[in-house]
C-alpha positions as MATLAB code, in Angstrom:
seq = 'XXXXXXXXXXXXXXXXXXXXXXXXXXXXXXXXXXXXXXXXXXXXXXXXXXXXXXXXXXXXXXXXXXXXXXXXXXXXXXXXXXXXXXXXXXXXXXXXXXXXXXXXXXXXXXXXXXXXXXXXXXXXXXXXXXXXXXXXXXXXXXXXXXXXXXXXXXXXXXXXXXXXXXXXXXXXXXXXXXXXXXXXXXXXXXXXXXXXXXXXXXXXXXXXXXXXXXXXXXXXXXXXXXXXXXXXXXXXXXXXXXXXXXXXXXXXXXXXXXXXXXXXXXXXXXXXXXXXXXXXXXXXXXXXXXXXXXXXXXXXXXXXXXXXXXXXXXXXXXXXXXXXXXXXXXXXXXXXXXXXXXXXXXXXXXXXXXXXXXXXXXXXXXXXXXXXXXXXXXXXXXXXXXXXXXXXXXXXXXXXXXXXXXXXXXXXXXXXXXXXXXXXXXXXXXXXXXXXXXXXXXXXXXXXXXXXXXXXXXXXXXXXXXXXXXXXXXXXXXXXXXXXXXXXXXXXXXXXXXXXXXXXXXXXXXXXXXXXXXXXXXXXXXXXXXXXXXXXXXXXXXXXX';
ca = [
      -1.488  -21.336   -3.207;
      -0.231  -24.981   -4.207;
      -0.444  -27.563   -1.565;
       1.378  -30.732   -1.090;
      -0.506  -33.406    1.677;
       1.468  -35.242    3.825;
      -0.762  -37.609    5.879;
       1.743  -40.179    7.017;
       4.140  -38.330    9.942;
       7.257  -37.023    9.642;
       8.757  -39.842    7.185;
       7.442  -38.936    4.670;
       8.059  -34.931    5.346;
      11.725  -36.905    5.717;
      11.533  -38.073    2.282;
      10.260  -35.072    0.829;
      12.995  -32.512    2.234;
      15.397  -35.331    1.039;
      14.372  -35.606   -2.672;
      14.253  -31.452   -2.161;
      17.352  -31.194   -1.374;
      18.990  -33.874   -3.862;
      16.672  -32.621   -6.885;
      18.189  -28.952   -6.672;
      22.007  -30.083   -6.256;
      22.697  -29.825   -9.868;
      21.423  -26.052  -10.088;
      22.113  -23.999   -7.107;
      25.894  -23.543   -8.601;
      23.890  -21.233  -10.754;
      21.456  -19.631   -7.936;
      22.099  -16.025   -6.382;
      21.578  -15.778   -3.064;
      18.529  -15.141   -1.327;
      17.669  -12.700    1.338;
      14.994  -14.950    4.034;
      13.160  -13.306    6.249;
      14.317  -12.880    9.942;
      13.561  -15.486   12.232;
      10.156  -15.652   14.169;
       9.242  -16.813   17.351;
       5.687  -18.103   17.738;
       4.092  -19.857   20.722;
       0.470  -21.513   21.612;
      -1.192  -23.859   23.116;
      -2.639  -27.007   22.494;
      -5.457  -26.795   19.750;
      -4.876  -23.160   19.431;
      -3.809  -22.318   15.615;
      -1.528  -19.474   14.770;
      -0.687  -17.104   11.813;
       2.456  -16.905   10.322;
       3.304  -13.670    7.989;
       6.247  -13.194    6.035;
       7.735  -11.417    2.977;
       9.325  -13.920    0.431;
      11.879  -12.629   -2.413;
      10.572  -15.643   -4.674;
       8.640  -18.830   -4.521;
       8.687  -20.654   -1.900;
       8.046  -24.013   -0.013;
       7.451  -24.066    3.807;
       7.658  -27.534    5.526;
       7.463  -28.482    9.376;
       9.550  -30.439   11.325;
       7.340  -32.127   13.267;
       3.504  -33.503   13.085;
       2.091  -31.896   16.180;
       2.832  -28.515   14.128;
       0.867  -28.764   10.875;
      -0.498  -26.274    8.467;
      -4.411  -25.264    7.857;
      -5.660  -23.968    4.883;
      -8.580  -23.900    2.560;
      -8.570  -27.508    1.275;
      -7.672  -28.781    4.723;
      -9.473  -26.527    7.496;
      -8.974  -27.118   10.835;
     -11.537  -29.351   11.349;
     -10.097  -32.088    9.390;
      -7.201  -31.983   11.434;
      -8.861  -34.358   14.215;
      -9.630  -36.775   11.173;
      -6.027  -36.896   11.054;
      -5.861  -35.284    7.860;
      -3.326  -32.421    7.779;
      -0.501  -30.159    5.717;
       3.381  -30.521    6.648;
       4.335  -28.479    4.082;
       2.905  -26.088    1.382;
       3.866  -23.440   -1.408;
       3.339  -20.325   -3.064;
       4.833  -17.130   -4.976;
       6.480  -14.613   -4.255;
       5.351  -11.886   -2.041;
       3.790  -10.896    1.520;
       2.313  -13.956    2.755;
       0.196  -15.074    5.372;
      -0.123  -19.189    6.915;
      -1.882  -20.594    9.511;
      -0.503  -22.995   11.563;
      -2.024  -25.717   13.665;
      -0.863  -27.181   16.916;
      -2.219  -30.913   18.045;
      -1.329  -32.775   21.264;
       0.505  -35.713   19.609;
       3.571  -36.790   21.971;
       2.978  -34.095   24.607;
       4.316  -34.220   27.860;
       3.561  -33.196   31.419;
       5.238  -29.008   31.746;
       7.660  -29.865   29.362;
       7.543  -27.266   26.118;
       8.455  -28.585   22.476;
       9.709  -27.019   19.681;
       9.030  -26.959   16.098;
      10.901  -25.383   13.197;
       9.527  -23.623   10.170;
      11.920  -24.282    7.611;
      11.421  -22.004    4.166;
      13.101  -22.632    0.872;
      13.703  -20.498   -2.092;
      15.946  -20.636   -4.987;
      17.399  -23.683   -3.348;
      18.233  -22.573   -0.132;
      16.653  -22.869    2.783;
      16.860  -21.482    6.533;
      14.747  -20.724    9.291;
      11.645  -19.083    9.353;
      10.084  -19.707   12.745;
      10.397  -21.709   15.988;
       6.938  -22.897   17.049;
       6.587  -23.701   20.987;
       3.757  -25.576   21.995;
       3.248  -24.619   25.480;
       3.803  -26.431   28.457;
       0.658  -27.967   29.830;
      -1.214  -26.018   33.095;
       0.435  -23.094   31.766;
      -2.576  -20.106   31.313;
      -2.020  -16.701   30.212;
      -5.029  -14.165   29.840;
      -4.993  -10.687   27.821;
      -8.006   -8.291   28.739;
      -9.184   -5.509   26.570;
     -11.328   -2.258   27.535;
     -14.805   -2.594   27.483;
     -17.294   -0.464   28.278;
     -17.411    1.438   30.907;
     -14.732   -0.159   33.433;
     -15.345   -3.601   32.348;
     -12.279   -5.795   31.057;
     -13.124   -8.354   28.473;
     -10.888  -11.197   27.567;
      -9.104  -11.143   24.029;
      -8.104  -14.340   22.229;
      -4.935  -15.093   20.460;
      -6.530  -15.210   17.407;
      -8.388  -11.682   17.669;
      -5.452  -10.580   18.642;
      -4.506   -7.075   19.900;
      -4.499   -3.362   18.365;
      -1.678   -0.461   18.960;
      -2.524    3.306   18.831;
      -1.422    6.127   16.914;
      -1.349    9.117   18.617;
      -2.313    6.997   22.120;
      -1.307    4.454   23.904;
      -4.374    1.648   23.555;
      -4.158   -0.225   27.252;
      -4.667   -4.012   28.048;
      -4.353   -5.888   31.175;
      -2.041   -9.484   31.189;
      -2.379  -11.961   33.839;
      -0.664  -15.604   34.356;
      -0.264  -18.397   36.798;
       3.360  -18.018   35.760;
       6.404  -14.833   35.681;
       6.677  -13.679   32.615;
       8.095  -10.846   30.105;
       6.990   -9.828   26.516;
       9.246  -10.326   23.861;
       9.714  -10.863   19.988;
       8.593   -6.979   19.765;
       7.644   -5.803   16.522;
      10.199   -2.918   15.225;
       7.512   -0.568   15.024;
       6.061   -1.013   18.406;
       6.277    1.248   21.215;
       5.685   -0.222   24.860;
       4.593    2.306   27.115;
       7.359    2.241   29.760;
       9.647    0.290   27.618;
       8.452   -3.524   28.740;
       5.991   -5.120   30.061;
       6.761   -7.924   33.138;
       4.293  -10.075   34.955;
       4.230  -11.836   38.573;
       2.984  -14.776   39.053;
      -1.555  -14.682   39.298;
      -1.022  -10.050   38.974;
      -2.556   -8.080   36.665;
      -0.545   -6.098   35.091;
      -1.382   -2.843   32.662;
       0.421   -1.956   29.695;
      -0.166    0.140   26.821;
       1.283   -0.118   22.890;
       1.328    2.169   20.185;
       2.813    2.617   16.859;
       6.951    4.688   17.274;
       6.730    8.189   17.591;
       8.527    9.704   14.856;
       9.329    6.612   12.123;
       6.813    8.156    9.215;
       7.787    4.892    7.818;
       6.107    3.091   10.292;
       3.369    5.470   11.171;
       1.778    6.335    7.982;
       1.210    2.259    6.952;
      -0.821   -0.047    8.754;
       1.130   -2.945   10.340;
       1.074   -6.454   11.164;
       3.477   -8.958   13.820;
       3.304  -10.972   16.859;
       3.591   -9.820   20.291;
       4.987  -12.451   22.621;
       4.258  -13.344   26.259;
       7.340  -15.926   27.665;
       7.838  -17.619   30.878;
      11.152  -17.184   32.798;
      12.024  -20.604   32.207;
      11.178  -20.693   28.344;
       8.722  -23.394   28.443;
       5.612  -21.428   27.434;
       5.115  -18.463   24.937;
       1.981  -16.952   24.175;
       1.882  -15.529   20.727;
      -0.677  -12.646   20.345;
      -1.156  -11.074   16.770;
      -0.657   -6.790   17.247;
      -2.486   -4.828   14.531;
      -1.587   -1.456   14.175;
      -4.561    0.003   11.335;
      -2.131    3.226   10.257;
      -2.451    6.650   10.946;
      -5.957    8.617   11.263;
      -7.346    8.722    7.336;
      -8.573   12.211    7.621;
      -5.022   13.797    9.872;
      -1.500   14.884    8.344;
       1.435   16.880    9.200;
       3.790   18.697    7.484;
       7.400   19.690    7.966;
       8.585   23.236    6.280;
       8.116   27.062    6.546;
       5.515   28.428    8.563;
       2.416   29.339    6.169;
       1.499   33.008    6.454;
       3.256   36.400    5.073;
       4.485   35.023    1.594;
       5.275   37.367   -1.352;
       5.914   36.019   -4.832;
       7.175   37.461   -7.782;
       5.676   38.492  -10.753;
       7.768   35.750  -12.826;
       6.723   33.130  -10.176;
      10.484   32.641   -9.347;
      11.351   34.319   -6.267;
       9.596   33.212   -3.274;
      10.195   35.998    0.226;
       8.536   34.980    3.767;
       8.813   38.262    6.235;
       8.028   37.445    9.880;
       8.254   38.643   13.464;
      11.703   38.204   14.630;
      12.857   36.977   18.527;
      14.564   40.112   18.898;
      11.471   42.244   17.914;
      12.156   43.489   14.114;
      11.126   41.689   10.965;
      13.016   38.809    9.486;
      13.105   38.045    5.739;
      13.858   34.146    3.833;
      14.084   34.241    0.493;
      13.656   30.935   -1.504;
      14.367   30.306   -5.530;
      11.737   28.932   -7.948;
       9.984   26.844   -5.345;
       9.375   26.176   -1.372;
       9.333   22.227   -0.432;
       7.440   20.584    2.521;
       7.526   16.811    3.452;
       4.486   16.049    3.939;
       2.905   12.689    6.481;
      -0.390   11.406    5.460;
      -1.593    7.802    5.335;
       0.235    5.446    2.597;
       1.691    8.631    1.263;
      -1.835    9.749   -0.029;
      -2.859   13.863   -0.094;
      -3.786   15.966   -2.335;
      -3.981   19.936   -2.832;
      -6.983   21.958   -3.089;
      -6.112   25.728   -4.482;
      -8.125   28.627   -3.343;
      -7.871   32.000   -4.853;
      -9.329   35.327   -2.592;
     -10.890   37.718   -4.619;
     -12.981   40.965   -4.070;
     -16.326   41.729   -6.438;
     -17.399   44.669   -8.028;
     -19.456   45.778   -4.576;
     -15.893   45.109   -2.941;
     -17.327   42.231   -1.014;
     -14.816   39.603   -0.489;
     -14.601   35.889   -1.966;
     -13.284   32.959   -3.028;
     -13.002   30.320   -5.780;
     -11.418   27.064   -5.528;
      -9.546   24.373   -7.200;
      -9.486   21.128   -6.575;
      -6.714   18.305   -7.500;
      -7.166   17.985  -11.447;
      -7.910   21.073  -12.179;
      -6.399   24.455  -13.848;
      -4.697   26.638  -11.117;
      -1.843   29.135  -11.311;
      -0.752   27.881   -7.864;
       0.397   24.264   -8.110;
       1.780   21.678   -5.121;
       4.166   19.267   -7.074;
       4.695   15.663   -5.868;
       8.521   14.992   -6.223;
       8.475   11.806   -3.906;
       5.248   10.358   -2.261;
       7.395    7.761   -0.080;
       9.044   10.879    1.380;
       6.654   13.104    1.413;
       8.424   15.607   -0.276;
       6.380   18.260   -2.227;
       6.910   21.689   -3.688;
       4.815   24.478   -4.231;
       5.419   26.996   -7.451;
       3.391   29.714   -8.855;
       2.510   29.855  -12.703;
       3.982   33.989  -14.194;
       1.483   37.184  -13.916;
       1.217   39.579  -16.811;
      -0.562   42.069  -15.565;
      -1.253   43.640  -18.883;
      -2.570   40.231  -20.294;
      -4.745   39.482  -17.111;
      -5.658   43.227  -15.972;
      -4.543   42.773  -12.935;
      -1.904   43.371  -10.639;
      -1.350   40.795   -7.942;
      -3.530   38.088   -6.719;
      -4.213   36.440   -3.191;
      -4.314   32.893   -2.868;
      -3.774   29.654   -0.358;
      -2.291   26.306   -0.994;
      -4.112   23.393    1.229;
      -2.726   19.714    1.525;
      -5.308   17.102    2.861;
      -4.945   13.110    3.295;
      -6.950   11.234    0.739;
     -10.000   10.296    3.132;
     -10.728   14.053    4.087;
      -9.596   15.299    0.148;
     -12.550   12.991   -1.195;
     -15.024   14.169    1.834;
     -14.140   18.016    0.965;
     -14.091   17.707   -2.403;
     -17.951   15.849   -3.275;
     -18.979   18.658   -1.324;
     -16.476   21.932   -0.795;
     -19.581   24.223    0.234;
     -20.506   21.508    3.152;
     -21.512   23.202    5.922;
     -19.573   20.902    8.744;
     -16.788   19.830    6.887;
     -16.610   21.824    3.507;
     -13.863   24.410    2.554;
     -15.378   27.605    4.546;
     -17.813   29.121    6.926;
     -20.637   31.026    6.833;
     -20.282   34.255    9.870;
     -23.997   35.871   10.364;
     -23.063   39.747   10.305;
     -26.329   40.881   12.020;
     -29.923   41.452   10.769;
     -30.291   42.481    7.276;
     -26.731   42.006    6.317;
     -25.178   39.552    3.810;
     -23.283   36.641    5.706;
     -19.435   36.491    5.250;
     -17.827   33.721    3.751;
     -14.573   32.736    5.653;
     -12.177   29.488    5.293;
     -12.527   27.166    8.009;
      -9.950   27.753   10.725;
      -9.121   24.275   11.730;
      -7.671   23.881    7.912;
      -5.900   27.000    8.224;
      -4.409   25.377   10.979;
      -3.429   21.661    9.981;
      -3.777   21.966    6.100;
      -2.464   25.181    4.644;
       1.001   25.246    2.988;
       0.968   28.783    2.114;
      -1.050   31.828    2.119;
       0.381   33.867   -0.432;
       0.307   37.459   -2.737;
       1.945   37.282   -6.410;
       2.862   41.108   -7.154;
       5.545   43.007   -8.614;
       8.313   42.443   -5.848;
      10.964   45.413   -5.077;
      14.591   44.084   -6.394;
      17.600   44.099   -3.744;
      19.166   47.333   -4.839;
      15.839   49.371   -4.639;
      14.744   47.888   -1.132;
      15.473   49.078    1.779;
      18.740   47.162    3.625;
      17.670   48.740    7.116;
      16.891   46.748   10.139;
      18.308   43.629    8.157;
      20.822   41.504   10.255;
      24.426   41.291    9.073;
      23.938   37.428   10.117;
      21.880   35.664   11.996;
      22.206   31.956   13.670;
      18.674   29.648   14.178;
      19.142   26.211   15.514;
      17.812   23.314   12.981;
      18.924   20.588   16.118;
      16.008   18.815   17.232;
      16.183   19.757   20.712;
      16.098   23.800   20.221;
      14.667   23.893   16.566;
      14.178   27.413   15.907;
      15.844   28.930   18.131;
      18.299   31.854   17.879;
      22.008   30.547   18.629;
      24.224   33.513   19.688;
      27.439   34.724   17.671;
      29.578   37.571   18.375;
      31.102   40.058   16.295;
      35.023   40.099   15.925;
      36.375   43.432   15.734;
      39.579   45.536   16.193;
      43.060   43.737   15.026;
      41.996   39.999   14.800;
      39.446   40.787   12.768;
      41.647   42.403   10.296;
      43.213   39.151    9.861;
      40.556   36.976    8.372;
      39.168   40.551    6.846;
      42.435   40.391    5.119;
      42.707   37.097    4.625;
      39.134   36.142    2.871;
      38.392   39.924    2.116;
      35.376   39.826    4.410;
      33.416   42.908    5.363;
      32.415   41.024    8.563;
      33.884   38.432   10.584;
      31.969   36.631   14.067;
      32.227   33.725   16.007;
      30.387   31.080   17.647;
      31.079   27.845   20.047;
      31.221   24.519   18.385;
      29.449   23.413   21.014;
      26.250   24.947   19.761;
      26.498   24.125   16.026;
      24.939   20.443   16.064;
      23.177   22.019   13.609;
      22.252   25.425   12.097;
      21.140   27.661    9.354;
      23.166   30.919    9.044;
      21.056   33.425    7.624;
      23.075   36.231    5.847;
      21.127   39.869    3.678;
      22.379   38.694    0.809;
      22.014   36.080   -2.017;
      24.724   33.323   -1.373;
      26.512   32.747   -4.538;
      29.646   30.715   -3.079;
      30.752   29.556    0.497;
      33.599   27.118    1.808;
      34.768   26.061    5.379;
      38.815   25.104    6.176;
      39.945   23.504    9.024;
      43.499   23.309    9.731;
      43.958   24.751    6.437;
      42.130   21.552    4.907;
      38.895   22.109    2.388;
      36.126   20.509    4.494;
      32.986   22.358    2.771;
      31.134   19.121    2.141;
      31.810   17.855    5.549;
      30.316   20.185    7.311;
      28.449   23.038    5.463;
      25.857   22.907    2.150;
      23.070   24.909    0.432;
      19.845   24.535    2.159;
      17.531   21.953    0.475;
      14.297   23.802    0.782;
      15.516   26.440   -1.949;
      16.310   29.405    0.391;
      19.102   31.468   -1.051;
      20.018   33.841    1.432;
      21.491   31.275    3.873;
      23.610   27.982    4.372;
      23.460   25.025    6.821;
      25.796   23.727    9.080;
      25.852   20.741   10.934;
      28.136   18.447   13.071;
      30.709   20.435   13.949;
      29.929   20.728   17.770;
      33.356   18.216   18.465;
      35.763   19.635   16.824;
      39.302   20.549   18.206;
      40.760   23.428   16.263;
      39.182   26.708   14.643;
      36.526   26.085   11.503;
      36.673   28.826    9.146;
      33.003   29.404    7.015;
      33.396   31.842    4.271;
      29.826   33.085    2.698;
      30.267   35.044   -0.500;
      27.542   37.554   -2.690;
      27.928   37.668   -6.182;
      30.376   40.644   -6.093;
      32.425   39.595   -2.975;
      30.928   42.692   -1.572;
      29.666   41.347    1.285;
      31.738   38.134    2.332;
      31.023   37.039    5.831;
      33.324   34.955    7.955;
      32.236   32.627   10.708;
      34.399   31.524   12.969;
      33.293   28.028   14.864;
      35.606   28.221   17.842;
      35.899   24.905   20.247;
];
């Protein structure tokens, strides 16, 4: 970082903003605008120094606006400050950065609060980038930590403070003042929303990273938590550290991972499971299923294991980690989104001599993949364990349960799958409704069957074979599973094309079904048409206000 000393007070800071301003006249006609970062709010106390972080879009120089607010750094510590020898203003490149700033008693007076401003420029332009207040003096503010036990142990500003992940981390604030936190971090939650103070009363609160923002979650974090007065003449600025996710815990978003058949040709993908109503339920996805996948800074990894049974027809199992050869494969498409697809290499059974083949599909964060994989047989955290059968018999291999759990994708069988027209159509639903809306995900949403002569309208009218309806008010959103494979569908409302607006494919490759979303407001009757291939089996929905 390249420094520029100022020794003198704010004339010569004066003088150098000045010649800044009047040296880049002649070129910011030719500049693009800059985007600065948003405004901080810092505050401290006399003697008390203070980081600063911040995310420039080029090089920058930072200057201060007055001389009780300096800047430390490695050429001028803080204990040269009382020698009188200190930074107003400094540079660097582009990129996160992160300043320390000093505060000195020069011109303070008795409970009144000053002010300083952080001004940043880059490109020629300048704005902004914090508002320093030195405290008021007999102001006090104390943060307390967990200790051991029931002890409470005072944290300084500069240690700062750390927010949970799964759990709310608690501290204790206390102040010979009323106060209120503010200058929240986006990515902090506050357990009960805020945190306010009486004057000389403990008060508890707890902080921990948003629930559901992978964005925020799955990095670790930095900002400032701040602690103001009521009459704005104190803040006290305490750093929050939020360290990221647990390295060795992940979740995933996507089917459930047991009862998976898969085609010989590795293209056709069919998950049978218990239905609500009691019989079984079929999804049938094309070339690939996707997950989205949450691990810390977007790091996992797969780990293939194939089941197998020896010549003695004792069971086992061989795995395969990351970088090497397996016909079951978990393809990356996005690591900032998590998104990830598993496919299955083709079977020739008269090639490989054999006629189907078991296997399982785990996902594990980078910490626990590189634990797990320097040691898969590891008896407490390797791939399986060992179950003593009894005296004199051979112990039985299993994989560990807690991975079957939180890491498996897919347990799956590649075999010669029956087509459509061979299999059996009975006990299949003509159509079936399961919420996708946050609030009821999964469950079944009812629909009933038109019949008699207004069904023979839209029968007529979109050559359907069935026709049903539903209430808008329970289509916020929802998957409309039909028997057969969807080749074409369209909605029309008021005789308008509004396909786009409110219905689509699903994006996790299923081909027997369509979503729809958002249509829970709307006035008059939305037609859905779902077509097969041979317009054999077009079904009509009917969203109904």
């Amino acid at each position: 970082m390249k420094k520029n000393k100022f020794t003198l007070g704010w004339f010569f800071i004066s003088l150098l903003m000045a010649f800044a301003v009047t040296a880049c006249d002649d070129d910011d006609n030719d500049v693009v605008n800059v985007t600065f970062p948003e405004k901080q709010t810092i505050g401290g106390a006399v003697n008390e120094t203070k980081s600063l972080t911040f995310d420039a879009v080029a090089d920058w120089t930072l200057t201060s606006s007055t001389t009780w607010c300096y800047f430390i750094t490695e050429e001028t510590p803080a204990a040269k400050a009382a020698e009188g020898v200190k930074e107003y203003a400094i540079s660097g490149k582009a990129g996160k950065q992160t300043v320390t700033i000093g505060i000195s008693e020069e011109g303070q007076e008795y409970d009144q609060a000053t002010v300083a401003s952080i001004i940043i420029r880059m490109n020629g332009q300048e704005a902004v980038l914090a508002e320093v207040t030195r405290n008021a003096a007999g102001r006090t503010f104390k943060l307390y930590k967990k200790g051991e036990g029931d002890a409470w142990i005072e944290v300084s500003a500069e240690e700062g403070i750390e927010a949970g992940y799964d759990n709310f981390i608690q501290y204790k604030a206390e102040a010979n003042f009323r106060f209120a936190a503010t200058n929240r971090p986006e990515w902090l939650s506050i357990e009960g929303g805020s945190i306010v103070g009486t004057t000389n009363q403990a008060v508890l609160f707890g902080i921990k990273v948003i629930e559901n923002r992978p964005d925020f979650s799955k990095y670790a974090q930095k900002g400032n938590l701040n602690f103001q007065d009521e009459e704005g003449k104190s803040v006290f600025t305490y750093a929050v550290d939020y360290k990221g996710m647990n390295p060795e815990a992940m979740s995933y978003e996507g089917p459930k991972q047991w009862n998976w058949e898969v085609s010989l040709d590795g293209k056709s993908f069919i998950q049978t499971n218990q239905g609500i109503s009691g019989g079984s339920e079929s999804s049938s996805y094309n070339k690939f299923v996707e997950f989205t996948i949450t691990a810390l800074n977007d790091q996992f990894y797969p780990i293939y294991v194939e089941e197998y049974t020896d010549f003695q027809g004792n069971p086992g199992y061989e795995y395969f980690l990351a970088d090497e050869s397996a016909w079951m494969k978990l393809e990356v498409k996005d690591a900032k989104t998590g998104k990830a697809r598993v496919t299955v290499s083709q079977l020739d059974p008269e090639q490989s001599d054999i006629e189907e083949r078991t296997g399982y599909v785990f996902a594990f964060p980078k910490a626990l993949y590189d634990k797990i994989a320097e040691d898969p047989e590891n008896k407490d955290y390797g791939l399986f364990v060992s179950t003593d059968n009894g005296e004199g018999m051979p112990a039985q291999k299993e994989l560990r349960y807690e991975y079957t759990e939180s890491n498996l994708l897919m347990n799956l069988v590649q075999k010669e799958l029956k087509s459509a027209e061979s299999g059996s159509e009975e006990g299949k639903k003509d159509i079936e409704l399961i919420s996708q809306y946050w609030e009821n995900y999964g469950q079944t949403v009812e629909c009933t069957e038109l019949t008699g002569e207004e069904a023979e309208f839209y029968k007529s009218e979109w050559q359907a074979a069935k026709v049903f309806t539903v209430k808008a008010s329970k289509c916020q959103s929802i998957r409309v599973n039909v028997p057969f494979e969807v080749v074409s569908f369209g909605a029309e409302l008021n005789k308008e094309d509004v396909t786009d607006t409110y219905c689509s494919l699903p994006e996790d490759g299923v081909t027997t079904a369509i979503d729809v979303w958002g249509c829970q407001d709307i006035k008059s009757e939305l037609v859905i048409v779902i077509r097969d291939a041979m317009y054999q089996k077009v079904t009509v929905l009917l969203v109904r206000p």
